[in-house]
C-alpha positions in Angstrom: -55.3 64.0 55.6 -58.4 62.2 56.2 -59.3 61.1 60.2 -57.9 57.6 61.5 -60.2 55.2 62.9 -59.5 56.3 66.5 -60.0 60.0 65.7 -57.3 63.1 64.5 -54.6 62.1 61.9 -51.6 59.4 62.1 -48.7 60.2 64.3 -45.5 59.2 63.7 -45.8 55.9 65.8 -49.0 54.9 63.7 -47.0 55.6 60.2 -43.9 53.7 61.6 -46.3 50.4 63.0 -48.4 51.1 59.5 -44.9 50.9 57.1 -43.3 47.9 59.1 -46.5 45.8 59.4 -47.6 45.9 56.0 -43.6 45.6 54.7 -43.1 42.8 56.9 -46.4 41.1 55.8 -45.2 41.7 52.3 -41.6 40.3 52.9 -43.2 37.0 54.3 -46.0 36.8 51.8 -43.5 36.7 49.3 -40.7 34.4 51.2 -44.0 32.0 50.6 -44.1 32.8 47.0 -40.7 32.8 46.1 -39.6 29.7 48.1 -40.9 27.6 45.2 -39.1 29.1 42.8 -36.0 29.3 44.4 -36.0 25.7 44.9 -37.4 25.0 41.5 -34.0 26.5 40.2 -31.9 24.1 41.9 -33.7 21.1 40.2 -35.5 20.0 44.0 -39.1 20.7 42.8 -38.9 18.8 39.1 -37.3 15.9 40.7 -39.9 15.4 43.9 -42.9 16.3 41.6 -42.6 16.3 38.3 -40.8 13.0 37.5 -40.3 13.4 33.2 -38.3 11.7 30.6 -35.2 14.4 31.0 -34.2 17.1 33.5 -34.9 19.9 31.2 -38.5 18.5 31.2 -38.6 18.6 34.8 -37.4 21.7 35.0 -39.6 23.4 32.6 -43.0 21.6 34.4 -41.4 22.5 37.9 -41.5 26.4 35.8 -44.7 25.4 34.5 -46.0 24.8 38.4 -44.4 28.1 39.1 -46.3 30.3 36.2 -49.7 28.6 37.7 -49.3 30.4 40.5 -49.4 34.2 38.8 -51.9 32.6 36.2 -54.7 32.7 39.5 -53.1 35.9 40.1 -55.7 38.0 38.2 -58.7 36.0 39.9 -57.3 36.9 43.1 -57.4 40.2 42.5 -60.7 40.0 41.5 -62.1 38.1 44.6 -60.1 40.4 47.1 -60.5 44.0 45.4 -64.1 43.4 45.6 -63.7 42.8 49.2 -61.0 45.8 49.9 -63.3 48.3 48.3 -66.3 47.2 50.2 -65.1 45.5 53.1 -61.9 47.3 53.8 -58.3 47.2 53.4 -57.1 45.8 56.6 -59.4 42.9 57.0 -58.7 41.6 53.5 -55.1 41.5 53.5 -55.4 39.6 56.8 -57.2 36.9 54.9 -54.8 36.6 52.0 -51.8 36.2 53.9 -53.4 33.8 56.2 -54.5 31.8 52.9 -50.9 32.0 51.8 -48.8 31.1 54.7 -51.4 27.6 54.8 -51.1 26.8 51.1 -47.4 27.4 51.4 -47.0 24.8 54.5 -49.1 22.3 52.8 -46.3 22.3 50.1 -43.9 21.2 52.3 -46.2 18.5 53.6 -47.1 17.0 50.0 -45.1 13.2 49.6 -43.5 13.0 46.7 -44.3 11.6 42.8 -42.8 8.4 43.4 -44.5 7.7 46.8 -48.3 8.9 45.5 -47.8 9.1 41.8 -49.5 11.9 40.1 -51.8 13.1 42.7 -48.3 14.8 43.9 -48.3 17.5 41.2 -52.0 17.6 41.4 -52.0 18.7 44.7 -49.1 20.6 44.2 -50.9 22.8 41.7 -53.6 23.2 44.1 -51.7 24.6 46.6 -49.9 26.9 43.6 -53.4 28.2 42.9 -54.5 29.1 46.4 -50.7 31.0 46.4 -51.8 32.7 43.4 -55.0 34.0 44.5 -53.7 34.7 48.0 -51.0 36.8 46.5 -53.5 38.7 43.9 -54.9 40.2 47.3 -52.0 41.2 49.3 -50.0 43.6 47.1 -53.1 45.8 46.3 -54.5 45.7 49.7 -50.7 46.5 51.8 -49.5 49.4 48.7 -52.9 51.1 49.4 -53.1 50.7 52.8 -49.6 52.8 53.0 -50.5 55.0 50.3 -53.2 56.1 52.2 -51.8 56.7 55.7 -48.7 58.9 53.7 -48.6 62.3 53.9 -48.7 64.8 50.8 -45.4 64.3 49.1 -44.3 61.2 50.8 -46.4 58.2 49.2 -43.2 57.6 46.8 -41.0 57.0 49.9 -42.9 55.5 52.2 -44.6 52.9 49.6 -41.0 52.0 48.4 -40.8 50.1 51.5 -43.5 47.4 50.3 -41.3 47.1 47.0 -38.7 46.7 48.6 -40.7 44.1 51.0 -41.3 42.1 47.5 -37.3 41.5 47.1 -37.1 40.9 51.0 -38.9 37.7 50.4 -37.0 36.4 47.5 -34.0 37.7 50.0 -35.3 35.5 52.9 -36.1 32.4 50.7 -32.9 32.3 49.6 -31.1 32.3 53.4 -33.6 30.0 54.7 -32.5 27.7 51.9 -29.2 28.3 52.7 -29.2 28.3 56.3 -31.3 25.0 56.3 -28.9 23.3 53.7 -26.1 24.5 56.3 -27.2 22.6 59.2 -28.6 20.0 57.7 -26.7 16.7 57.9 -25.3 15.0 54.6 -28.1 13.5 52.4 -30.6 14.9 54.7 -31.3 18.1 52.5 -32.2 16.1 49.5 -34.4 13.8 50.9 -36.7 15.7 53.3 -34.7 18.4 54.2 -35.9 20.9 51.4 -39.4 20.8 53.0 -38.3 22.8 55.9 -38.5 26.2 54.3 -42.1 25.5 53.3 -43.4 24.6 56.5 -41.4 28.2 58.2 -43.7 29.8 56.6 -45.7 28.8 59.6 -43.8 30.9 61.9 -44.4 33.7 59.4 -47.7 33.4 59.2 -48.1 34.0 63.0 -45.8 37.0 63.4 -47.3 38.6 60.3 -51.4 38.2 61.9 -49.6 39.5 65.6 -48.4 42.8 63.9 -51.2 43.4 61.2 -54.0 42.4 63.9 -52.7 45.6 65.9 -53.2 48.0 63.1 -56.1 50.3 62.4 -58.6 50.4 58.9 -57.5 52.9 56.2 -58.3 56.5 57.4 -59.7 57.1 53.5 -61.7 54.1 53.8 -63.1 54.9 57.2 -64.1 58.6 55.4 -65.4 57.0 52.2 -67.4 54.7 54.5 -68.8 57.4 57.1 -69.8 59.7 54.0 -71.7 56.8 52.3 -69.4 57.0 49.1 -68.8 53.3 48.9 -69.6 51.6 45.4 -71.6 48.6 45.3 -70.0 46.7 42.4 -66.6 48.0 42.5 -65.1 45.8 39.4 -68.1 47.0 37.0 -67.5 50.5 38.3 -63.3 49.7 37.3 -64.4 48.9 34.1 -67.2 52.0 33.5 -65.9 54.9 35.5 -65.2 57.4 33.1 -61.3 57.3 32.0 -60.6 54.3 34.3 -60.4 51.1 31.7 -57.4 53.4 29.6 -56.0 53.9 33.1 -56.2 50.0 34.1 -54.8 49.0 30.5 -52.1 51.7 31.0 -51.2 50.0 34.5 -51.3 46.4 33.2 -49.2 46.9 29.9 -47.2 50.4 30.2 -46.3 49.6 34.3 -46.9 46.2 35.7 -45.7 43.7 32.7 -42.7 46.2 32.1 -41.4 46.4 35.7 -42.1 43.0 36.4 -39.9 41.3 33.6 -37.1 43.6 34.4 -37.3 42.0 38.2 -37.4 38.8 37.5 -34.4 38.6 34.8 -32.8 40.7 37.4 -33.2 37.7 40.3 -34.8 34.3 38.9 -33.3 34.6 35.3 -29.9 35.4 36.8 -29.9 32.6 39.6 -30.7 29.7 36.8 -28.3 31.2 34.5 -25.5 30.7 36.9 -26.2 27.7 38.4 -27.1 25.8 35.0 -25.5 27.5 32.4 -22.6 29.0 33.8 -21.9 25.8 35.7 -21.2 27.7 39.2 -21.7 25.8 42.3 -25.2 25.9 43.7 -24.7 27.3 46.7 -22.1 29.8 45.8 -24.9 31.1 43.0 -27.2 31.4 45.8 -25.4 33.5 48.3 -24.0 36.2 45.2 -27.6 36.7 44.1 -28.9 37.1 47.7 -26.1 39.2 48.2 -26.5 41.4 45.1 -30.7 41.7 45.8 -29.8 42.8 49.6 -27.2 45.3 48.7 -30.1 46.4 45.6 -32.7 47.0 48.6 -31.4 50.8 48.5 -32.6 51.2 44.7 -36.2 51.0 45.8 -36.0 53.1 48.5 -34.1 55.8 46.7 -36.0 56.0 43.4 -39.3 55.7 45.6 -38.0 58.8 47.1 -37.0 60.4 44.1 -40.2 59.5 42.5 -41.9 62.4 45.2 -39.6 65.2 43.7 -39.6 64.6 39.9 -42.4 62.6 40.1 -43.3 59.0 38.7 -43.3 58.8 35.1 -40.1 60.0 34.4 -37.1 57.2 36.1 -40.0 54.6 34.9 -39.5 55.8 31.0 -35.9 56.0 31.6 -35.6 52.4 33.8 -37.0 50.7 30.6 -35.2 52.4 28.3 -31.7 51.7 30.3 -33.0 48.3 30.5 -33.4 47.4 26.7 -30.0 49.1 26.3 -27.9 47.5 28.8 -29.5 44.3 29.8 -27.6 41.9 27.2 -24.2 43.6 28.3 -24.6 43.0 31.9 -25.6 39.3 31.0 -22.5 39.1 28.6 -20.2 40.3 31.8 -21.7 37.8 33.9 -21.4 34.8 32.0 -17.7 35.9 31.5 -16.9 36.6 35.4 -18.8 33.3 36.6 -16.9 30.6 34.5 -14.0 32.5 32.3 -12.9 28.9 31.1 -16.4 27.6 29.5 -17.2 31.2 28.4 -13.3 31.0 26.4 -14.3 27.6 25.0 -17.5 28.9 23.6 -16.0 31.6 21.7 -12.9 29.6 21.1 -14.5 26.4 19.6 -18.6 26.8 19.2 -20.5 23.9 18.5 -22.5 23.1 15.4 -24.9 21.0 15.5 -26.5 20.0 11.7 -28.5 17.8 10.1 -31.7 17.5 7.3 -34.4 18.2 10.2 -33.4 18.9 13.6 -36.1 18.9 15.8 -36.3 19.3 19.3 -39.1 19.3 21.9 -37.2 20.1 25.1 -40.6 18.2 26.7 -40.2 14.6 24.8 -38.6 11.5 26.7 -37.0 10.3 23.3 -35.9 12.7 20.6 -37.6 11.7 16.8 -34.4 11.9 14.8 -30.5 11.5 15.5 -30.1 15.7 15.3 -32.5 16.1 17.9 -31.3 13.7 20.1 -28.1 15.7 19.9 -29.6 18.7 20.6 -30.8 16.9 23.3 -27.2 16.1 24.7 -25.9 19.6 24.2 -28.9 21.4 26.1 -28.9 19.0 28.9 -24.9 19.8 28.9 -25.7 23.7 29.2 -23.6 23.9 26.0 -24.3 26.9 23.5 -24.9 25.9 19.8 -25.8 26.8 16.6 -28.1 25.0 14.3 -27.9 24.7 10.3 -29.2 22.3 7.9 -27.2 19.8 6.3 -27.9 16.3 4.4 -26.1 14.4 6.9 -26.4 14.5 10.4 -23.1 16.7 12.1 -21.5 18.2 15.0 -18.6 20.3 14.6 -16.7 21.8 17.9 -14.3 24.6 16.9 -14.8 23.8 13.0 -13.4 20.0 13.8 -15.7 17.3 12.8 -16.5 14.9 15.7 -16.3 11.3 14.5 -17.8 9.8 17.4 -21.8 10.9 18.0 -22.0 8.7 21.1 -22.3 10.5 24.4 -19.4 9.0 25.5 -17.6 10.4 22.6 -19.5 13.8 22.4 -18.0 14.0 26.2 -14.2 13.6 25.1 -14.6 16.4 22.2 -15.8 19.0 24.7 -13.1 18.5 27.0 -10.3 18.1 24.0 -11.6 21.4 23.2 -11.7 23.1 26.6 -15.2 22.8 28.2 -14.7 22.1 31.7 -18.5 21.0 32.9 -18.1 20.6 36.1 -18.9 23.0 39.0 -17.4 25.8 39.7 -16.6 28.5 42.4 -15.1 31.7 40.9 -12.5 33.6 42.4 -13.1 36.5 44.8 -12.3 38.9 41.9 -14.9 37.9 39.7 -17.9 37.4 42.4 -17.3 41.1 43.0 -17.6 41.5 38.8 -20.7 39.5 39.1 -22.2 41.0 42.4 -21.3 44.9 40.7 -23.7 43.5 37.4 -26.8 42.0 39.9 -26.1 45.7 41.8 -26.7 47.0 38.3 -30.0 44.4 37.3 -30.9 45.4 40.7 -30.8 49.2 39.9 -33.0 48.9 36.6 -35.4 47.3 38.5 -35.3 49.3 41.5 -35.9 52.8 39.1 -39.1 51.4 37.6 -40.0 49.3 40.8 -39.6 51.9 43.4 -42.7 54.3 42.5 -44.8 52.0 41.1 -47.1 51.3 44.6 -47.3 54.8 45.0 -48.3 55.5 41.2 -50.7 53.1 40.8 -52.6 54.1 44.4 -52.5 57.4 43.0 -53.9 56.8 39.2 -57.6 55.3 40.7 -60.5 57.0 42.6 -60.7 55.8 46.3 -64.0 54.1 46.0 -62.6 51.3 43.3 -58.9 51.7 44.1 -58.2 48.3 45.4 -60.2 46.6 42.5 -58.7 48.8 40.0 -55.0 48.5 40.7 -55.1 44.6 41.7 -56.9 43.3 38.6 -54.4 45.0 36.3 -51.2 44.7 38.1 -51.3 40.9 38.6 -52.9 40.4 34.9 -49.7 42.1 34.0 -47.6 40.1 36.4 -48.9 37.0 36.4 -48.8 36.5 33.1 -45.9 38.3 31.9 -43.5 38.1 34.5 -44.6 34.7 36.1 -44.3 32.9 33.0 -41.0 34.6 32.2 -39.3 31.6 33.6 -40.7 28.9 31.6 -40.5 31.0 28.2 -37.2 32.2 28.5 -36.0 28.3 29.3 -38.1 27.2 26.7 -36.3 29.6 23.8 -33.1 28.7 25.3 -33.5 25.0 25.1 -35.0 25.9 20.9 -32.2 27.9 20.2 -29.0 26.5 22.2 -28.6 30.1 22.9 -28.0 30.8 26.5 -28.3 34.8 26.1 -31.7 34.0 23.5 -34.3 33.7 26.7 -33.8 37.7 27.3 -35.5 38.6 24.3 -38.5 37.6 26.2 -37.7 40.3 28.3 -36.1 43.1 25.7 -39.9 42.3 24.3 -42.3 43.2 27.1 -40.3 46.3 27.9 -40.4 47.6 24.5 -44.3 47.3 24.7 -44.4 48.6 28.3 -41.8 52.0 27.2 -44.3 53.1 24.5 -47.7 52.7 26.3 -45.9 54.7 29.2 -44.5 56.8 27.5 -47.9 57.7 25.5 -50.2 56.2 27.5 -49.5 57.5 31.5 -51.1 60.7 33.1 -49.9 61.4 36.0 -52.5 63.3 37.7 -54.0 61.6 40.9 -57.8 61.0 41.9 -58.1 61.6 45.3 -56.4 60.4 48.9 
């Protein structure tokens, strides 16, 4: 192993303070990520920023504020693997989390659409931008870094720690959340409250610059730079080294859009779809899922691990295939364990909704035709239907015709029929049903999670490592998992299908199993 910057190789201590720091950055850099979304799931962010004609609008631009984020992603990447390859690792990743845990404050500090009109999702964005790019820096910078202070046949393992550091923060948005709404008095949370967990990110920010302010430059960086081997365009040499653009569109369509889809149906996807469609109370829906991704920390860890002895292709190809096997299953199980009664008056009495046109834009104020409008009613409802084409304009619950189209008398149908709408806490049996299937997301994502930092450190020469893994990774997340979100609500609100948004995913993993499975050499360049 190459010499640290103080002379003579890592000991244990260094390897320990090397893992924690750059997990612990990751954990918080993430936290400042995920804290919007989290938030944007329980309705908070659409209502405060994105005032619209009807929820689902708010909550699709509250997503749409979300996906901005990963769309900067790539440019990120971009402006910090330049620097990590010719500055160094451990100054860069100070800057991007220092650039994070500011943009994420300033959230928090942004007054609301109704007090500054649209300047409130302007800024908003802004902030979500300077996230993005922030974010397209840190991963690269903290999975190399570790990668290149691990000895020979530990990279798997000891890298797992940062993917696991990536659920940590969705882990610790969620309990601030939680632990804020706790002790916050009544109507307090859901007038300023909320902002609270933006502006910890503060505190964050300082412990995170204490701990990675004590650690050393990468000893393979401090060689390459002694022996002159520094490029001085790293991105043109990612895109002209010999082999390296198939390697790059290998990592961005075989490894990062594949494992990232599976990870966020496994947390984000899952959170919405209790809270909305399965009607369970908010909180309740909160604590499972944070429960279920803390108990899932182990899959990282162990596939990371297991990724060193069989090596890092293999539980990949078979995470993805698992995945597109089992992931409508698990969702089917969940829906039935959160709300057995609305799940019963689905299959029991489905709604049919018909007419000569039926469109819907889940975006518009005011529906164009009668159909839509009823569309309209039913998605905001969370209710599953079907669409057909008819002369006249119908609904039908259970194969009954419902005389009365009003709301009013839409609302006295579904109940005749058996849909209970209101919240819901399920019973102790069937939280354990629905923490055993997150446990089970949480495993899919933690076999083609839990190598990845460690195979993508090891696919790319030294001298344009950072450059190379950053701009495809966050292409491939930014873009396919960050807008997961928004697509998935968007087919679901098309279709009245509350299962039709994982198609999205089913999708991308299909395209990320072949180009793996073809595509991926496993043979390294270099430490």
């Amino acid at each position: 192993m190459a010499a640290r910057q103080g002379g003579g190789a890592p000991t244990r201590a260094d390897i320990r303070l090397v893992i924690t720091a750059s997990a612990l950055g990751t954990v918080f850099e993430w936290y400042d990520f995920f804290i919007y979304g989290t938030l944007a799931a329980s309705g908070i962010i659409g209502r405060t920023f994105f005032p619209a004609g009807s929820p689902i609008a708010q909550t699709l631009l509250a997503w749409a504020g979300f996906a901005v984020g990963f769309g900067f992603r790539p440019l990120g990447a971009v402006l910090f693997g330049y620097l990590g390859d010719r500055l160094g690792r451990k100054y860069t990743f100070l800057v991007t989390i220092a650039l994070m845990g500011i943009a994420t404050a300033g959230v928090g500090l942004v007054p609301s659409a109704a007090a500054i009109g649209l300047a409130a999702p302007a800024i908003v964005i802004l902030l979500r931008i300077a996230q993005g790019l922030a974010l397209g820096g840190e991963y690269g910078g903290a999975a190399i870094y570790v990668a290149e202070h691990s000895p020979p046949g530990k990279a798997g393992f000891y890298t797992s720690f940062i993917q696991a550091g990536v659920v940590g923060g969705f882990i610790l948005s969620l309990a601030v959340v939680l632990v804020t709404k706790a002790m916050a008095p009544v109507g307090m949370w859901d007038a300023w409250g909320w902002r609270i967990p933006f502006l910890f990110s503060l505190l964050l920010l300082a412990v995170s610059l204490w701990m990675r302010l004590k650690l050393s430059e990468s000893p393979v960086f401090v060689a390459m730079r002694a022996a002159g081997e520094r490029v001085r365009n790293p991105i043109a040499a990612s895109f002209t080294h010999p082999g390296n653009l198939k390697r790059m569109l290998v990592a961005l369509f075989g490894i990062a859009a594949g494992l990232t889809v599976i990870w966020y149906t496994a947390m984000f996807t899952v959170l919405s779809f209790l809270q909305g469609t399965m009607r369970v109370e908010e909180t309740t829906a909160q604590l499972i899922v944070g429960a279920g991704a803390l108990m899932g920390l182990v899959w990282f860890v162990a596939f990371g691990r297991l990724s060193d002895r069989i090596g890092r292709k293999r539980p990949i190809v078979i995470g993805y295939a698992l995945t597109i096997v089992l992931l409508f299953p698990i969702f089917w199980a969940i829906g039935a364990a959160a709300n057995p009664a609305l799940s019963q008056a689905a299959r029991a009495a489905p709604v049919v909704v018909s007419g000569p046109a039926c469109r819907y834009s889940p975006f518009a104020a005011q529906q164009a035709d009668a159909c839509g409008r009823l569309l309209d009613y039913f998605s905001k409802k969370g209710v599953a239907y079907t669409k057909r084409t008819t002369p006249a304009t119908v609904v039908t619950i259970g194969g009954v015709p419902v005389g009365d189209l009003s709301p009013a008398g839409l609302d006295r149908a579904l109940a005749g029929a058996g849909y209970d709408l209101v919240k819901v806490t399920p019973p102790p049996r069937n939280l354990v049903a629905i923490l055993i299937a997150i446990l089970a997301l949480g495993a899919l994502s933690g076999i083609t999670y839990g190598p990845v930092a460690a195979l993508l450190a090891e696919m790319f020469p030294p001298a344009i490592r950072y450059s190379s893994l950053s701009i495809p990774y966050h292409i491939g997340t930014g873009y396919f998992g960050g807008f997961l979100p928004l697509v998935s609500q968007y087919i679901v609100a098309r279709t009245g299908d509350p299962f039709a948004g994982l198609w999205y995913t089913i999708a991308v993993v299909g395209m990320a199993l072949v180009v793996t499975l073809f595509g991926l050499d496993e043979r390294t360049h270099g430490r």
